[in-house]
C-alpha angles and dihedrals in degrees: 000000000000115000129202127227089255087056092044085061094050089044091051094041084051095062100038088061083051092053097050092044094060093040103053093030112009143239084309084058113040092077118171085243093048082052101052090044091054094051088039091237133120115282084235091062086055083055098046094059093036120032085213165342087282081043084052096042085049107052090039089061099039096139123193105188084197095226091173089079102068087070131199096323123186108262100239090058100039088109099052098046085050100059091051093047096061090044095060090044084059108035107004136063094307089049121128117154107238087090089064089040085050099051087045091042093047098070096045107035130053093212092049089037081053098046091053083056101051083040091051087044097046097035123015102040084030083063094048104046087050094057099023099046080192116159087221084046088138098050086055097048089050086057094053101051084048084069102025088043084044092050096052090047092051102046098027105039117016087032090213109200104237092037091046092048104042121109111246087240094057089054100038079057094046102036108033092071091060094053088050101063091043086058102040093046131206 
């Protein structure tokens, strides 16, 4: 279905309603009527755009890593390039916050648990596959996001005081190495 510039502002408007509701409450919370209150439209517009609650869920925790933007790094520094580039996607010019929704929502919720696992698939292993060319290229994405999904757990959403509090150089420096060797094998 085409959609006019007036109905991309609804629809955006509409998710970002969505957003702020699971961030600040929760799946319960984010209900399609809630929605609509909070963008001053009908509940059935919220359904138009979106089928559904699940629809709405969906298209409030689409998540692009942007994993274009690490470039073409060179491969002994691909961990390291990687770990500041999530934390930029987290915390620095390429932030939003559905990442962070997405990690709370994952242990607690099927839809957002499913959706980790299509973003790991499509992105993540789909990166390294693409640097690595490993043929256990999807073993070693599955180590990296051990360290890059812990440390957004520990410094997101636990706010764990040393992770919180350390500088992004300082984990870049710590943490980069690890991935490294996830990535460069043994």
């Amino acid at each position: 279905m085409p959609f006019t510039e007036r109905s991309a502002a609804t629809r955006n408007a509409i998710l970002a309603a969505a957003r702020k509701l699971l961030i600040e409450r929760g799946y319960e919370a984010m209900t399609i009527r809630a929605v609509a209150s909070m963008v001053g439209v009908d509940p059935s517009m919220v359904m138009r755009y979106h089928g559904s609650k699940a629809g709405l869920f969906s298209a409030a925790v689409d998540v692009d890593l942007r994993l274009g933007a690490v470039g073409e790094p060179q491969a002994d520094r691909l961990g390291e390039l990687l770990v500041r580039h999530f934390l930029a996607r987290w915390e620095g010019e390429l932030s939003d916050d559905v990442l962070v929704l997405l990690l709370r929502s994952a242990s607690t919720n099927p839809m957002a648990a499913e959706r980790m696992r299509e973003v790991f698939q499509e992105q993540i292993a789909g990166f390294v596959t693409q640097v690595t060319n490993a043929p256990d290229a999807a073993y070693r994405a599955g180590l990296v996001s051990t360290q890059l999904l812990g440390l957004a757990l520990t410094r997101y959403v636990l706010c764990l005081p040393p992770m919180a509090e350390a500088e992004v150089e300082d984990l870049v420096r710590d943490i980069g190495p690890v991935v490294q060797g996830y990535l460069a094998g043994p």
